[in-house]
C-alpha positions as CSV (number, residue, x, y, z in Angstrom):
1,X,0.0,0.0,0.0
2,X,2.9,2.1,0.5
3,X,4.6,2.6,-3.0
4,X,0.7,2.9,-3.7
5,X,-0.1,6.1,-2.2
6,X,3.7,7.7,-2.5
7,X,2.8,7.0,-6.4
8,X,-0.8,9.0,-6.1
9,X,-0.2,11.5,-4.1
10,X,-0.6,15.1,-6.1
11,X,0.9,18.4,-4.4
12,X,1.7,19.2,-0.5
13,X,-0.8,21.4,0.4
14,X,-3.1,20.3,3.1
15,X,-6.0,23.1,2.7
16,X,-9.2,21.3,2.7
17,X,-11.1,21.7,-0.8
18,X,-14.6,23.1,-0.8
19,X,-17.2,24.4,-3.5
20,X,-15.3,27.6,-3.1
21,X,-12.9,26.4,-5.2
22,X,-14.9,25.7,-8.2
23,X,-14.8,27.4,-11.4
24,X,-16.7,27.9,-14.7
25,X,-14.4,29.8,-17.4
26,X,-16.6,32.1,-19.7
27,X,-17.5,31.4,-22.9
28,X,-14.2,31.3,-25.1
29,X,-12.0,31.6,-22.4
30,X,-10.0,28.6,-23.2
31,X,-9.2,29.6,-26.9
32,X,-8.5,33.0,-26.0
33,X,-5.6,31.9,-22.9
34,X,-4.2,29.5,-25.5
35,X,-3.5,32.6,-28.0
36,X,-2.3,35.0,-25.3
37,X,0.1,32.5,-23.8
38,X,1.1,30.3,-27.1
39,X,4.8,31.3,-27.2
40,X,5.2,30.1,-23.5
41,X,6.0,26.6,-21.9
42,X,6.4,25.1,-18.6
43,X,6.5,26.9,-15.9
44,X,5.8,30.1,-17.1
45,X,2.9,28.6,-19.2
46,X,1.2,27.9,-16.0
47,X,1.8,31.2,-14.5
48,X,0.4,32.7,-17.8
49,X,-2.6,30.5,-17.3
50,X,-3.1,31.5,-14.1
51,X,-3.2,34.9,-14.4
52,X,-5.9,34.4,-17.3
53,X,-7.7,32.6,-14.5
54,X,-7.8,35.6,-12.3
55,X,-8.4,38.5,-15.0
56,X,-11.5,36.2,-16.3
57,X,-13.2,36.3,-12.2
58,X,-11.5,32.8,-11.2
59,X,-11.8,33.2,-7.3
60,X,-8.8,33.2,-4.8
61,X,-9.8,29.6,-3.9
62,X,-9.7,28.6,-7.4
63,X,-6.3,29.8,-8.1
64,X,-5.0,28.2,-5.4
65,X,-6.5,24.8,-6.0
66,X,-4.9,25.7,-9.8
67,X,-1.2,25.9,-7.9
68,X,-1.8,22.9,-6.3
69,X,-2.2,21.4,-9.9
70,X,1.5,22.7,-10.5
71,X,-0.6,25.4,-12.6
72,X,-1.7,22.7,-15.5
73,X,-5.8,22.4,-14.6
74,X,-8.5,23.8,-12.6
75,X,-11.5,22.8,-10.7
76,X,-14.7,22.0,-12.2
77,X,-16.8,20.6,-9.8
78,X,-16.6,19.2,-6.5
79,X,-18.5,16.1,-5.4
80,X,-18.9,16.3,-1.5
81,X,-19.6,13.0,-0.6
82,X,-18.3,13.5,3.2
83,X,-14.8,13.3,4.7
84,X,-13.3,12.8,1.1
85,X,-14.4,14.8,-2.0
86,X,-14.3,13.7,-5.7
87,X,-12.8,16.4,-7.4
88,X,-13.6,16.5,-11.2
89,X,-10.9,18.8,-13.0
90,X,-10.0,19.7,-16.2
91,X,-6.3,20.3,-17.6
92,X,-6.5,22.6,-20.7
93,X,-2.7,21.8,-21.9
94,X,-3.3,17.6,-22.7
95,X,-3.6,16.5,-25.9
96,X,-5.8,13.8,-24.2
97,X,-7.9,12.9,-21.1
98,X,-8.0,16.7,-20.3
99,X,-11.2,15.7,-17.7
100,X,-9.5,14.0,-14.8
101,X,-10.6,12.7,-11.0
102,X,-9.0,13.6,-8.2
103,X,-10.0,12.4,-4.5
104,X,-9.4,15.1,-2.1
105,X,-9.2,16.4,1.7
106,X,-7.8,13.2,2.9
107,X,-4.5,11.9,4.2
108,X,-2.6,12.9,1.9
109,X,-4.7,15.2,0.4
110,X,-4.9,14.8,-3.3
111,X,-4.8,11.4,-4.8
112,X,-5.1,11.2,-8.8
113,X,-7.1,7.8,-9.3
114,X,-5.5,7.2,-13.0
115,X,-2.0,6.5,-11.8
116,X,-2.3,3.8,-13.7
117,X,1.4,1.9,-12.8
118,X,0.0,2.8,-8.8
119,X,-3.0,0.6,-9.5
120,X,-2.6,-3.2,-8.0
121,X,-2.8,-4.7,-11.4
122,X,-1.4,-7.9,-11.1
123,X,-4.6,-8.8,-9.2
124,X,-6.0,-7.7,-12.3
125,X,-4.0,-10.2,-14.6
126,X,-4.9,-13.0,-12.8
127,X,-8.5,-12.5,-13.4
128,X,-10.4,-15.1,-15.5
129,X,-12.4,-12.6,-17.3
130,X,-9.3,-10.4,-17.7
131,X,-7.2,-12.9,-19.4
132,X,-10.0,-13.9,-21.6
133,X,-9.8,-10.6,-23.2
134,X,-6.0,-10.7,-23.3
135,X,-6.6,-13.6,-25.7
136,X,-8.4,-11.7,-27.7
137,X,-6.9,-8.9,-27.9
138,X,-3.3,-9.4,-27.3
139,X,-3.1,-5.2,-27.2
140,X,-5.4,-5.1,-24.3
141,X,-4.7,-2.1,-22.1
142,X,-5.5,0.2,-19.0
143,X,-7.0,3.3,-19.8
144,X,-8.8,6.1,-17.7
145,X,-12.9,6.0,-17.5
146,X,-15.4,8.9,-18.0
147,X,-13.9,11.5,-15.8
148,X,-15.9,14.3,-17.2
149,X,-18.6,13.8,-14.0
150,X,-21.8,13.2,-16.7
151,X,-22.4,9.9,-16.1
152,X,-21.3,9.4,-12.1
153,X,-18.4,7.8,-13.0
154,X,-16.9,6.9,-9.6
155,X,-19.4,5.5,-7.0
156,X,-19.0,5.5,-3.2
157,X,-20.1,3.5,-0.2
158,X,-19.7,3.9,3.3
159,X,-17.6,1.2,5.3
160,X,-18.9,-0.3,8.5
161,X,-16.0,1.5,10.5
162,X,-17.3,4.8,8.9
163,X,-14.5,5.4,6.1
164,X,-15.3,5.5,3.0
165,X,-14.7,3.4,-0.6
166,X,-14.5,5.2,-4.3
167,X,-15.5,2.3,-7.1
168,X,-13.8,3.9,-10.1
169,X,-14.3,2.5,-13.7
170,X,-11.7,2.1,-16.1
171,X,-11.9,0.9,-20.2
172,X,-9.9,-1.9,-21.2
173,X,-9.0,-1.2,-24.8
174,X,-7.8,-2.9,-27.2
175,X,-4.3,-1.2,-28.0
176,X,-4.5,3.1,-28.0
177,X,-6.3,6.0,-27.0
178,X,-8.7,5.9,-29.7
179,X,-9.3,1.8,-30.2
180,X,-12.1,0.3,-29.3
181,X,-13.5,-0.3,-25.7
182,X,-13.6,-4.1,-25.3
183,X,-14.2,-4.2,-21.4
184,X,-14.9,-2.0,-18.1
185,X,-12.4,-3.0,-15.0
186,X,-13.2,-1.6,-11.2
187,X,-10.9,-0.1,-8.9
188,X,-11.9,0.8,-5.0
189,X,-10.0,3.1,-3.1
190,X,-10.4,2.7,0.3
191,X,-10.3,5.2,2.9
192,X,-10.2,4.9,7.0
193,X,-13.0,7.1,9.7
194,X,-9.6,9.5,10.1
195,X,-9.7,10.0,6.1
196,X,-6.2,8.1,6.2
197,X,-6.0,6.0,2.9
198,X,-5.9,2.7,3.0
199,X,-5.5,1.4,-0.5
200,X,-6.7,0.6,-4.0
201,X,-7.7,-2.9,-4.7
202,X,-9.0,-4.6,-7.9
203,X,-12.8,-5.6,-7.8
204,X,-13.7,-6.6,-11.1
205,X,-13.4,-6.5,-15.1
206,X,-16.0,-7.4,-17.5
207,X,-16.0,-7.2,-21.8
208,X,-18.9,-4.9,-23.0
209,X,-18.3,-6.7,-26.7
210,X,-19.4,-9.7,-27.9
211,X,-17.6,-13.0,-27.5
């Protein structure tokens, strides 16, 4: 469990998240900051982000959930679902997956669910199901759900000891980015009454194509 949460841990502040930190950008915002800072890269792309943020209305909570992104995304909407939040964001500068999940406010703070080498996949790989599809498609790989927050795409329960557990969805694909979705794996990420993480463990896959 360890290397698991050293690997998803995002930033080091500890400032609990709230709706405060939300933020809608106006209508052609993100076209418009992509013009004004094109010439720029890393760091000083982020800082020229940023300040579009804060000259389009971006509050001083949403900035400051932006620097704990390194600068790269912001906060779109905040699922409060109790101790922990699901935090849905969106990082402008990706080519692709620019929605992304984050869970947030518990020990550590910020933990990105689509690590995908942090995830306990050799429990995976043994599956039945999971190996049938391998067969198939000898390119079968991991890839990141629905992160956009449409369609609910992480699900949470309460334990008996009053933590909490996050069933995320992930597509198994067969190859790229853009091949076809041949299955739908399940991840929980388990979390303690204290909010302390306790670890991501492997629940399920199952194909969504014909045999």
């Amino acid at each position: 469990m360890g290397a698991v949460l050293v690997l998803l841990q995002l930033g080091c502040g500890a400032a609990r998240v709230t709706p405060d930190a939300q933020w809608q950008p106006p209508p052609h915002f993100i076209r418009n900051m992509h013009e004004r800072c094109r010439d720029l890269s890393f760091p000083a792309l982020g800082k020229c982000f940023v300040r579009q943020m804060q000259r389009a209305g971006a509050s001083p909570a949403a900035v400051a959930f932006a620097h704990r992104l390194n600068n790269e995304g912001y906060l779109q909407h905040l699922q409060v679902t109790g101790k922990i939040g699901v935090a849905y964001v969106v990082y402008p500068f990706r080519a692709n997956e620019n929605d992304a999940c984050l869970l947030v406010n518990g020990k550590p703070p910020l933990i990105n669910v689509d690590r995908l080498n942090a995830l306990p996949q050799s429990s995976m790989k043994r599956d039945a199901v999971y190996r049938k599809l391998l067969r198939q498609y000898p390119k079968l790989s991991l890839w990141p759900g629905d992160r956009s927050g449409i369609d609910s795409p992480i699900k949470v329960e309460k334990t008996k000891d009053g933590g909490q557990r996050f069933l995320v969805r992930y597509w198994e694909q067969d190859g790229c980015h853009a091949c076809a979705r041949v299955g739908v794996t399940i991840f929980t990420f388990a979390f303690g009454s204290s909010g302390r993480f306790l670890g991501a463990k492997y629940v399920k896959t199952r194909r969504i194509v014909a045999p």
